[in-house]
N, C-alpha and C positions, 0 to 999 in steps of 0.2 A: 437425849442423852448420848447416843452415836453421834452425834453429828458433834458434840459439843466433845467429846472423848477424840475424834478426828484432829481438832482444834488443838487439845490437849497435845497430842501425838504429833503435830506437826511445829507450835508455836515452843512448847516444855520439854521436846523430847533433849533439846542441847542441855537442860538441867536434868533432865531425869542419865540419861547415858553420858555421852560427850561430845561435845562440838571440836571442831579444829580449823585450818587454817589452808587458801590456795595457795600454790607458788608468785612469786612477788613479779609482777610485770616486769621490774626492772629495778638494779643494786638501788639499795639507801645506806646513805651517810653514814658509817661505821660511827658514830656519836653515841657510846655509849655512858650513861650513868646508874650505878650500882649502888644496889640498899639490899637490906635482908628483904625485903618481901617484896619487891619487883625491882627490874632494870626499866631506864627507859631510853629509848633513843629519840635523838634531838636528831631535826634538819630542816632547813632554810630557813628564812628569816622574816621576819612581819609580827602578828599580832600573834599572841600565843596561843594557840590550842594543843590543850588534851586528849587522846585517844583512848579509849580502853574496850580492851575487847573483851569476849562472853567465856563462858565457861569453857576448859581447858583450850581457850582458843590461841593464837597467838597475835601481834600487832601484825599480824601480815595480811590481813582479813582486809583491812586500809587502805592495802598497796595502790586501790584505784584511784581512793580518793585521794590519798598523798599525792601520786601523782599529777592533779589538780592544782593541789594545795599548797604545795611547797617552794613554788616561787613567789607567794603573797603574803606565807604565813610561816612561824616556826613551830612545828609539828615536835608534840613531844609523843612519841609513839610506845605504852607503857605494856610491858611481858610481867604478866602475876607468875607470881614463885609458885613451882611446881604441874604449870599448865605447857601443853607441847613442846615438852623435852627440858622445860627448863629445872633447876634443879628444886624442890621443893624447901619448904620451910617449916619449921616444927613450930606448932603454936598449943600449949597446953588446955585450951580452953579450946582447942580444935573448928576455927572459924578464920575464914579468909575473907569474904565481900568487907567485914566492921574494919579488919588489920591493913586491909589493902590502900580503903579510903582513907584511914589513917596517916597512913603511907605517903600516899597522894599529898594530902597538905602538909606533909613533910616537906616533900620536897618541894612543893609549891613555894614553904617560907625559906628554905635552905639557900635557893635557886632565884630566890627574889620575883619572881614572877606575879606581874602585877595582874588583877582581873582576870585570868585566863576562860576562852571557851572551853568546856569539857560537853566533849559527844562521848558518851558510852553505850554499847549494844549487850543485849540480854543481859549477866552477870556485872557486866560491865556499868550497862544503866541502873542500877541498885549501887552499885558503886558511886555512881555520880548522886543518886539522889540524895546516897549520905553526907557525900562531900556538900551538896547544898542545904543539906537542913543540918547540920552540925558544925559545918564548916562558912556559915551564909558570909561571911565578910570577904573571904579569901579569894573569890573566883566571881566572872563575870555573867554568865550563861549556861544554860546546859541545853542539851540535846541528848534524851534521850528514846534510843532505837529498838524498837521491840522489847519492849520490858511493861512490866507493871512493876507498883510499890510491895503486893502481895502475891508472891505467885502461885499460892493455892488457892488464889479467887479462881481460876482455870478448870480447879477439879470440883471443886465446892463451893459456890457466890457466898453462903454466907459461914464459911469458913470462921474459925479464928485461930490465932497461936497457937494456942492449947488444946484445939481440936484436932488442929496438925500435926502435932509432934510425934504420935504414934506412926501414923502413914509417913511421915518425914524417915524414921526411927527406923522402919521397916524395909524401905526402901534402900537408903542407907547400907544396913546390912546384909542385900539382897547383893548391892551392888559389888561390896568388899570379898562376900562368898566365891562371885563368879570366877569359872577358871579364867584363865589366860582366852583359852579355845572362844568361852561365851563369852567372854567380855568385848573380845574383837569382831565376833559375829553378831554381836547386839550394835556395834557400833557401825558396818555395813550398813545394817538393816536400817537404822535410825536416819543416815543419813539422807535416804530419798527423801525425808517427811522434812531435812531442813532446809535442801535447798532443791530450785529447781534443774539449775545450769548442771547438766552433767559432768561437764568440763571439770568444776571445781570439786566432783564428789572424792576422788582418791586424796586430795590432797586434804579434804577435812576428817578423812577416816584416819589419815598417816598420822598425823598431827593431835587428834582427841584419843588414840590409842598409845602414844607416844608421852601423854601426862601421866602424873602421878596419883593414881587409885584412889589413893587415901585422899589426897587431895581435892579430889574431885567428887569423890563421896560424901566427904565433910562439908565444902561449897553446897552441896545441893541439901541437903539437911539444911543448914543455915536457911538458905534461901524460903525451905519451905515454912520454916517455922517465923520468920523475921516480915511482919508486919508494919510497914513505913508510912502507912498511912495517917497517923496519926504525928508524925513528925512533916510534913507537907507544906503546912501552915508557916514552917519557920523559913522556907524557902525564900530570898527576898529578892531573886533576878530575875530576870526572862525565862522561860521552858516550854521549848518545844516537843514531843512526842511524836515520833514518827516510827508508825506499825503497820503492817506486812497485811495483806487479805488477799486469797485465793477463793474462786470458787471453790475449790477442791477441799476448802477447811467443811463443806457439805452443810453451813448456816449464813443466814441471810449477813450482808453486810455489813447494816442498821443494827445486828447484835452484838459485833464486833464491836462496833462504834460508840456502843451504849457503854459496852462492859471497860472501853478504856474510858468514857466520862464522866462513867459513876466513880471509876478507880481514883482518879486524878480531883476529883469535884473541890476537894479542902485546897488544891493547890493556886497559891494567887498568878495573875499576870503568865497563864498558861493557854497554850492553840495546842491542838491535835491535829497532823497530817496523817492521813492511809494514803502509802502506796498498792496497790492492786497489783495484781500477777507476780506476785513473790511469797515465797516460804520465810522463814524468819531468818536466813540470811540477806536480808533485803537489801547490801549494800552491794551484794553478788549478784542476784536475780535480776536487779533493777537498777544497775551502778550509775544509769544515765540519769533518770529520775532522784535517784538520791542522792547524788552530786546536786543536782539543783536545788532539792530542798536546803541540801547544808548551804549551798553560795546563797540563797536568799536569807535564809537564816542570819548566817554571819553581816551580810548588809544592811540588815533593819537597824 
């Protein structure tokens, strides 16, 4: 139970508090397009992929792999409403990952965009997963990064909905209580456990203290109560899965590994890759290695 609570703390803590975002290697393409419940930014040109980053994260999370990517590919780099600084969005039924993905294949048909890759990380990849089981005609691939379909498989394996909703419920309201003072001291604290590179740690505390409260309180309720498992099935592309393992999560490897492919098991025409020696910012930790998963990815 320590060791598997370790895991919790290091893999859930960007949904239990906040995640955020480093400073960008270098400008991107001022290409902005604007909806109520995200912008996205567009740049260079090729095959089209999707971006979506984690809970109150921003698209700047990317900046390594865009700069990779951007001369092969047109990168749509997508900022959810009300995460690092942007403005937020009033939704009556108080849920963002369902409005987001919606979002998404708005602008997918808007923008005419044929087949697109969609890589999404934590918050991000529940995003994609909707987009691919509600959305199956519309997009080509997905890649999703450190995420599960259920994310209180982490606290409780045999979890469900409805057994969530109270610790979802609590949490939630724990979050919204805190002052200013604990909210940004909770967000310090969290962030050793999400990534390793110190380097990027000020710039993902500025950035997940910089979202919208409400916002990000609602997102993680969502999350914990919203069960994807059982829509899986209707996925009908490629998916890959690429998750984060440290010693330091304090459990063997082979548990990790089980717990994403019992998670994924209903999903057809799916591979699972672990990177090793990263926290669950693993496009930060391990930017070398995760670039190369995505360039293989994208060439099969």
């Amino acid at each position: 139970m320590k060791a598997l609570n370790l895991l919790v703390g290091v893999f859930g803590a960007t949904f239990c508090l906040v995640s955020g975002s480093p400073a960008l290697s270098e400008p991107l393409s001022p290409v902005t397009v604007k909806q109520e419940r995200i912008s996205v930014l567009v740049e260079g040109s090729g095959t089209d992929i999707i971006l979506i980053p984690g809970l109150a994260s921003s698209y700047e999370v990317w900046a390594d792999l865009a700069s990779r990517l951007r001369k092969t590919h047109r990168l749509h780099l997508v900022q959810v409403a009300g995460f690092a600084g942007s403005p937020a969005a009033s939704d009556p039924e108080r849920k963002v990952a369902a409005p987001t993905a919606e979002a998404i294949a708005e602008y997918i048909r808007n923008k005419r965009i044929e087949a697109p890759v969609i890589i999404g990380h934590s918050l991000g990849g529940e995003v994609a997963l909707m987009l691919g089981a509600r959305h199956p005609d519309l997009i080509g691939s997905l890649m999703i990064v450190d995420a599960l379909p259920f994310y209180t498989l982490l606290i409780a394996p045999s979890a469900t909905s409805e057994t969530a909703t109270s610790h979802a419920a609590a949490m939630r309201d724990a979050m919204l209580a805190a002052t200013p003072e604990q909210a940004e001291a909770m967000q310090h604290a969290s962030i050793a456990r999400l990534v390793k590179t110190e380097t990027f740690r000020p710039g993902l505390a500025a950035a997940g203290i910089s979202s919208d409260r409400k916002t990000v309180a609602d997102a993680m309720y969502e999350l914990m109560v919203t069960d994807l498992r059982p829509e899986l099935e209707r996925i009908k592309v490629p998916v890959e899965v690429v998750y984060a393992y440290d010693p330091l999560y304090g459990i063997d490897a082979s548990n990790v590994d089980s717990m994403y492919r019992n998670a994924y098991v209903s999903t057809p025409n799916i591979s699972l890759r672990r990177i090793d020696g990263s926290f669950h910012f693993v496009m930060l930790d391990q930017s070398e290695l995760f670039a190369a998963a995505v360039i293989e990815f994208l060439n099969q």
